[in-house]
C-alpha positions as CSV (number, residue, x, y, z in Angstrom):
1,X,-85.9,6.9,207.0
2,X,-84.7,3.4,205.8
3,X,-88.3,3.4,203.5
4,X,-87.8,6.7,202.2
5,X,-84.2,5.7,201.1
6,X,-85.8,2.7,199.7
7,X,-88.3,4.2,197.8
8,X,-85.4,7.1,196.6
9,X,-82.9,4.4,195.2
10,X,-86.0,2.7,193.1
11,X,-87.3,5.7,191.7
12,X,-83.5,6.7,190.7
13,X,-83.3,2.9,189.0
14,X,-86.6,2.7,187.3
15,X,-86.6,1.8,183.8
16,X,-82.6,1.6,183.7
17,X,-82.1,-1.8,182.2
18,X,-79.0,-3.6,182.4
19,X,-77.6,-6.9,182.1
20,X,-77.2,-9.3,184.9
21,X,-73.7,-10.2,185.3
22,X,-74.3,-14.1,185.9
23,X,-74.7,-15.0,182.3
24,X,-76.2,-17.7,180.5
25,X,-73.9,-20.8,180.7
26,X,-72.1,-19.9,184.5
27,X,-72.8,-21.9,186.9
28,X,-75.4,-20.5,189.4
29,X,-74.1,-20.4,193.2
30,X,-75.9,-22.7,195.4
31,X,-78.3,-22.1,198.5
32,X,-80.3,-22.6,201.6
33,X,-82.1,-19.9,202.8
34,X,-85.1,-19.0,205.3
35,X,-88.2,-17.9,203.7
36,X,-91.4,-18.6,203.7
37,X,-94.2,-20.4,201.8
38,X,-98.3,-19.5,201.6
39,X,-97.1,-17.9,205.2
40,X,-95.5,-20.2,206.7
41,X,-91.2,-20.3,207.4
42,X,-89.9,-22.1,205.0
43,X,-86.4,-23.0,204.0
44,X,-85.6,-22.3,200.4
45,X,-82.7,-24.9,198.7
46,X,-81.7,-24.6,195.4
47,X,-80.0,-27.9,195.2
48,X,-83.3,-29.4,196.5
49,X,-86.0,-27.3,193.8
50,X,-83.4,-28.4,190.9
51,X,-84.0,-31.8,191.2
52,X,-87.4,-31.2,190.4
53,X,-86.6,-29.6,187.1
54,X,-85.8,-25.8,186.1
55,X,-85.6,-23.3,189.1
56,X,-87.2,-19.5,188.0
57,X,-85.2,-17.8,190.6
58,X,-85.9,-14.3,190.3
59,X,-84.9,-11.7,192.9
60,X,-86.8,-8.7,193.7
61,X,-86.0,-5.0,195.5
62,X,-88.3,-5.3,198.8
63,X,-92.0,-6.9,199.8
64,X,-94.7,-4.7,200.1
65,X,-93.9,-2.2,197.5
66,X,-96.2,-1.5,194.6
67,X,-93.6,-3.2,191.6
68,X,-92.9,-6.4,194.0
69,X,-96.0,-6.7,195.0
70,X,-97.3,-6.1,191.1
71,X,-94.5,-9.2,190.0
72,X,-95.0,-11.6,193.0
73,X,-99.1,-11.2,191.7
74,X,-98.0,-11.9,188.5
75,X,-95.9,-15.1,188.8
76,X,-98.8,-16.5,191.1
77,X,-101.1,-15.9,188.4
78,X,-98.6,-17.5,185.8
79,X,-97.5,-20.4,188.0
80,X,-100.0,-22.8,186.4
81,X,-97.9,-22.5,183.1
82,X,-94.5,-22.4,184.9
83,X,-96.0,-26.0,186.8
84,X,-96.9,-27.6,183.5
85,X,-93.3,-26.7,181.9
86,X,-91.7,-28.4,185.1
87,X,-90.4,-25.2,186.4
88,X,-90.2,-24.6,190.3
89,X,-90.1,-20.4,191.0
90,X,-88.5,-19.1,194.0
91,X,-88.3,-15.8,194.6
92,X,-85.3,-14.1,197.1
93,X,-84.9,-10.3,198.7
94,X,-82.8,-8.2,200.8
95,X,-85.2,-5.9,201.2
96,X,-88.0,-6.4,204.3
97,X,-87.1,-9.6,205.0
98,X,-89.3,-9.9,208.0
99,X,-92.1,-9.3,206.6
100,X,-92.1,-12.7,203.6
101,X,-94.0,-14.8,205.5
102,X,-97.3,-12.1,205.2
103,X,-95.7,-11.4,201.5
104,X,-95.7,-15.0,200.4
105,X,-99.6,-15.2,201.5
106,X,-100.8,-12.2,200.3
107,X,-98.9,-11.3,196.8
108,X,-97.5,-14.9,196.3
109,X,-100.9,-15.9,196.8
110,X,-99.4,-19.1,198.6
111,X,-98.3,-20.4,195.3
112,X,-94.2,-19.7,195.5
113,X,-91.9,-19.3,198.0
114,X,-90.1,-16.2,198.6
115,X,-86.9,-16.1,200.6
116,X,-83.9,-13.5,202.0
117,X,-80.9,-13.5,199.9
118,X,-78.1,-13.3,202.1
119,X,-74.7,-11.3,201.5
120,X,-73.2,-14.3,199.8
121,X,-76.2,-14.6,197.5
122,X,-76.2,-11.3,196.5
123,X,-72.4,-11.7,195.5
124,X,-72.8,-14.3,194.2
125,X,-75.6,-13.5,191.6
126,X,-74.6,-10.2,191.7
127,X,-77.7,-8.8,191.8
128,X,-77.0,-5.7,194.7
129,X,-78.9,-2.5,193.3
130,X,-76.6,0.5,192.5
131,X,-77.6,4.1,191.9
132,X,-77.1,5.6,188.8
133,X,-73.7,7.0,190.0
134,X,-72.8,3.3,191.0
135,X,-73.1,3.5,194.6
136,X,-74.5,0.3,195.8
137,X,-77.7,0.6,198.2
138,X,-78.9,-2.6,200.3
139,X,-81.5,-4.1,198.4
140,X,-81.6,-6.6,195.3
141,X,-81.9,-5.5,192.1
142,X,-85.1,-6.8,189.8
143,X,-83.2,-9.8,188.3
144,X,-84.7,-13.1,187.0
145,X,-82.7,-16.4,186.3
146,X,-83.8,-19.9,184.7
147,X,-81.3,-22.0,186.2
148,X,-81.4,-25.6,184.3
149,X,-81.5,-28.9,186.2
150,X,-77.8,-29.1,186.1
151,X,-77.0,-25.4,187.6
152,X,-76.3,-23.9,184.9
153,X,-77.9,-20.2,183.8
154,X,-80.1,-20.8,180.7
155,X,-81.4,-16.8,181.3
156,X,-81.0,-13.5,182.6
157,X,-82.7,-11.1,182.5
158,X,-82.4,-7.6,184.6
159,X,-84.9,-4.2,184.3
160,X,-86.3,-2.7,187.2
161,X,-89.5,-2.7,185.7
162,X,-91.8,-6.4,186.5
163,X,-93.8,-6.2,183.4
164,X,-91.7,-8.8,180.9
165,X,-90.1,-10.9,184.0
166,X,-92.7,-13.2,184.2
167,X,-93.4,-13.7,179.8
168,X,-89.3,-14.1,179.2
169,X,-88.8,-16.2,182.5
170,X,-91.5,-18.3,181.2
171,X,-90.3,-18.5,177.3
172,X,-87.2,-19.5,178.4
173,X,-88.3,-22.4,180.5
174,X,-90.6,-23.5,177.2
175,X,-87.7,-23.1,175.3
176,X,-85.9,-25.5,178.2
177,X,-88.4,-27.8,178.2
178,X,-88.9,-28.2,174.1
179,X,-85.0,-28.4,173.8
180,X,-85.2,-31.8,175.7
181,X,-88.1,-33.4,174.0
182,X,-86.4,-33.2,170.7
């Protein structure tokens, strides 16, 4: 039952763009969270990835369905370019939480780590799915933030559909990273 509601409340939500409401310049709400890595647990801090550079932190509706599965491929693949820009990419979901650790070794490819957003993350970010009518469901919606070294939002960037997360994510983190050379 919980599936087919899943599957009900994304098909309803496909190709409805709309903004994220953390903008560019707020401050992104800190985190720990249990995840996993290459399918292993794994606790996911964003105080802890910052400190390495710019954090991709992108969230994502539930593992194992065909557009999560389609983006976690697709930042995998991209995570040599999001490495050489100094970015670190995390990715967080309320949807099938037991089931990251398999996720992050088969679509993540081993190459990210993928985490449950709790409650207070999902507040916080405000990144909870709604149905067209505004009813909120209990997944995350498809929402990607570059969150600079300093915690603020560079980018948002919300659409149900995976295909430009990954290519804007990435821009922005160029952009990031080409604003402090010069």
């Amino acid at each position: 039952m919980r599936t087919r509601l899943l599957f009900a409340a994304l098909a309803l939500s496909i190709g409805m763009p709309a903004s994220a409401a953390l903008a560019p310049g707020a401050a992104a709400p800190d985190f720990t969270a249990v995840g996993a890595s290459a399918g292993k647990p794994f606790t996911v801090s964003l105080k802890a990835a910052l400190k390495k550079g710019p954090v991709v932190l992108y969230f994502f509706p539930a593992a194992f369905t065909g557009g999560c599965n389609a983006e976690a491929h697709a930042f995998a693949e991209a995570m040599p370019d999001f490495t050489a820009a100094g970015a670190t990419v995390i990715g967080m979901t309320a949807g099938n939480v037991d089931q990251l650790e398999r996720f992050s070794a088969e679509h993540c490819a081993g190459k990210f780590a993928v985490a449950a957003a709790s409650p207070a993350v999902i507040k916080g970010y405000d990144v909870l799915l709604k149905k067209p009518d505004g009813t909120a469901t209990t997944i995350t919606s498809r929402t990607s933030f570059v969150i600079a070294p300093n915690g603020k939002v560079l980018f948002a960037h919300t659409d149900m559909k995976p295909a430009d997360h990954i290519r804007l994510t990435l821009e922005a983190v160029r952009k990031y990273k080409a604003s402090r050379r010069g």
